[in-house]
N, C-alpha and C positions, 0 to 999 in steps of 0.2 A: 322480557325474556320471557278469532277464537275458536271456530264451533270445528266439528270434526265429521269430514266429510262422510255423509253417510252412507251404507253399502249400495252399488248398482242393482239396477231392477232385475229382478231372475225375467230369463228371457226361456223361449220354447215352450214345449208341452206341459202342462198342468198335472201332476198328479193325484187324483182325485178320492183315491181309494181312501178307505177310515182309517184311521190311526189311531195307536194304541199303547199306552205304556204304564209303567207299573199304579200309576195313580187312576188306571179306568181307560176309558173313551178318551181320543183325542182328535175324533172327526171335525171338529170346528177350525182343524189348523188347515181345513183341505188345501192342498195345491201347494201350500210354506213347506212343510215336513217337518217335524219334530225341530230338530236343531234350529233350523231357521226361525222357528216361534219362538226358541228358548234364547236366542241373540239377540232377537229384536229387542225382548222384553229386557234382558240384561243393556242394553242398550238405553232402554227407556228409564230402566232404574237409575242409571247413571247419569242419565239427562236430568231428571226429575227431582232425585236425590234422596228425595224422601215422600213415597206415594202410598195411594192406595190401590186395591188390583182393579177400581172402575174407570181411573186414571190412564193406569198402566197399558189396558185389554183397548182405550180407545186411540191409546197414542200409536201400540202396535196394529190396530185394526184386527184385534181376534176378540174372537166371543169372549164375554167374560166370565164364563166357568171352565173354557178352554186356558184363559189369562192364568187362573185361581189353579188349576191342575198343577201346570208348568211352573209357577212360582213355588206353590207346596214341594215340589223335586227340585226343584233350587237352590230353597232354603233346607233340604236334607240335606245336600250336595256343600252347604255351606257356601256357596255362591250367591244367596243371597239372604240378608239377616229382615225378620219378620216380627213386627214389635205394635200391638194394638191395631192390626189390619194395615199397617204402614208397613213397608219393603227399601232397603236400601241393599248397596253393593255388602257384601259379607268377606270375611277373612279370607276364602277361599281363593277370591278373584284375585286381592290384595298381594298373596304370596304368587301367583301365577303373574299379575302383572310384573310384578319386581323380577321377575327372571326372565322378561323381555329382554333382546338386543337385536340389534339388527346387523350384528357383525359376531361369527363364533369369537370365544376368547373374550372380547371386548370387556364386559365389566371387570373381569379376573385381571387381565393385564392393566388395568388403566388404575386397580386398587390403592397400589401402594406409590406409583409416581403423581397420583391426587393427591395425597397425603405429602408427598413429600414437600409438594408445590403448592401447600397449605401451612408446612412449616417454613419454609422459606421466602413465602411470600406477605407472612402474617395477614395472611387473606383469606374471605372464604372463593374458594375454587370451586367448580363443577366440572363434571362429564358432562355432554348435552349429544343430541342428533334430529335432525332435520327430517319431520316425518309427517306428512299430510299436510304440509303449510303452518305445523307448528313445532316452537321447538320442545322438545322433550328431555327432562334433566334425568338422567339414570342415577346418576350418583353425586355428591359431594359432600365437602369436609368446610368446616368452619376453624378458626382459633379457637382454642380452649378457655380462653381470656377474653371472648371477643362474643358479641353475638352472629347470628348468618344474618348476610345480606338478603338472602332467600326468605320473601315473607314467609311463615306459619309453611313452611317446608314444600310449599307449590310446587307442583313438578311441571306442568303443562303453561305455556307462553306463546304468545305471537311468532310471527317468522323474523321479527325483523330486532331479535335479539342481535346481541354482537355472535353470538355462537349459529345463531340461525344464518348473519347475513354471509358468515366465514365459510359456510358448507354452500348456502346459495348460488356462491358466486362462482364453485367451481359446478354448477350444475343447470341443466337446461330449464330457465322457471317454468313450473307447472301451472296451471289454471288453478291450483290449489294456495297457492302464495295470494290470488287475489290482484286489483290493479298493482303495479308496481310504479315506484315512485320516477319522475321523469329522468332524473338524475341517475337511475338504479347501474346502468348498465358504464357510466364511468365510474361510480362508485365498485362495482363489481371489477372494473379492469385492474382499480387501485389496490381490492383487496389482493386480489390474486399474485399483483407485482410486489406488494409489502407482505406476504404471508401473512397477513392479522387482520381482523377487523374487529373495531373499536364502538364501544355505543357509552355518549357521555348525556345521561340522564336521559334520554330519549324513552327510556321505557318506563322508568323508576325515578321521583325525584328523589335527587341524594347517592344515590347509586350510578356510577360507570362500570365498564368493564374491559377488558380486554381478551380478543380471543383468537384462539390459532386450529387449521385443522390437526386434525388426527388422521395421519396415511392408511394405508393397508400395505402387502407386499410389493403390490402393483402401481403405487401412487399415488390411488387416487383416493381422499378424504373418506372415512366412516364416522369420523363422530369430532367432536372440538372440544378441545380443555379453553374455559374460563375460568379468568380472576376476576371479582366485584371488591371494587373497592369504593371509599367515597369519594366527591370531587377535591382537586389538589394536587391528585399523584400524577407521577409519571407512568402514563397507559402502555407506553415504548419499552420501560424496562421489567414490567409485568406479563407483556406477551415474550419478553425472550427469557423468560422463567418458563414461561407456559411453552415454548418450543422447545425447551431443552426436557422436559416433562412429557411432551408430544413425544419425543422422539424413543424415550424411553416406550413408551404403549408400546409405538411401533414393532418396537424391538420384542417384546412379549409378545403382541400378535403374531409375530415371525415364527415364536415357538411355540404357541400354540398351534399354528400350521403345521 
């Protein structure tokens, strides 16, 4: 439940004039503009994980006192943390990413029927969404008594999660999902007809799941409640926890409309 497509090449006219921001001279970004040098590099930092700015300045292809500017207003900005000439993502980005969604409402509605469907399921559950050929976990709850199936709290996964293949399959595959498997497209018709789809250790050994979409007002899927459970259980009566928990969201995102 890998890599994250990178942004398209800026197309058109160049702009060439100098640039300038509070840390001095920014003429070496010519032609990117400020922002665009300051994404690449956040970009790079989070590829890299833990760099330094001679690293950083050649993976983005900018000078590297231009690299060194940009990070210095970074790491004011809190955007990114600076420790012995090494650079990683910082707090800033941390609290900005977690108020991603890709549906208004969405995390707020989907809160407390995760919870619920973590009490009921004695499972750990997730929120998930289907976004650049990966899946992406916004929220989930574990048992109290229990540890998470979610290793060391990973949030980012393959497409070919149970919550990834449940959204897939109501959606036209992008060139982002990567080759699809031969099978994909009866396995797709199955999901569609069963409202679930199921991944029994294919991702994780030890771990299955069962997952169902999440509508909007219009029908059509924004996001998938998953259960993880071990092998053993019944994945059938897991996902009609998780539907009756789906349907709840639903109904939230209604009023949040």
């Amino acid at each position: 439940m890998t890599a994250t497509a990178s942004a398209p090449p800026r197309t058109g006219p160049l702009d060439t004039a100098p640039l300038t921001g509070p840390g001095g001279s920014l003429s070496g970004v010519a032609g990117r503009g400020v922002l665009e040098g300051a994404f690449a590099l956040l970009d790079a930092v989070r590829q890299e994980q833990d760099a330094g700015v001679t690293v950083l300045a050649e993976v983005c292809g900018l000078p590297k006192t231009t690299a060194y500017r940009l990070l210095d207003q970074l790491a004011e900005l809190g955007a990114v943390e600076r420790s012995a000439g090494r650079y990683r993502i910082g707090p800033g980005m941390f609290r900005l990413g977690h108020d991603w969604q890709p549906y208004p409402g969405l995390r707020a509605a989907a809160r407390w029927p995760l919870r619920r469907l973590t009490a009921v399921t004695k499972a750990t559950a997730a929120l998930a969404v289907l976004h650049r050929g990966q899946t992406l976990i916004l929220d989930w709850t574990a048992p109290a008594d229990a540890r998470s199936l979610l290793p060391d709290d990973r949030a980012v996964w393959p497409w070919y999660t149970a919550a990834g293949k449940v959204l897939a399959a109501w959606t036209h595959p992008g060139p982002a999902l990567g080759p699809l498997p031969r099978g994909w497209p009866e396995e797709a018709a199955r999901i569609r007809a069963s409202g679930a789809a199921y991944d029994h250790e294919e991702v994780l050994e030890g771990v299955c799941c069962a997952a169902v979409p999440v509508t909007a007002a219009d029908g059509l899927p924004v996001a998938a409640l998953c259960v993880l459970t071990g092998p053993g259980h019944r994945l059938e009566r897991l996902a009609d926890a998780a539907r009756r928990a789906a349907s709840a969201v639903t109904a939230g995102l209604g009023r949040h409309a």
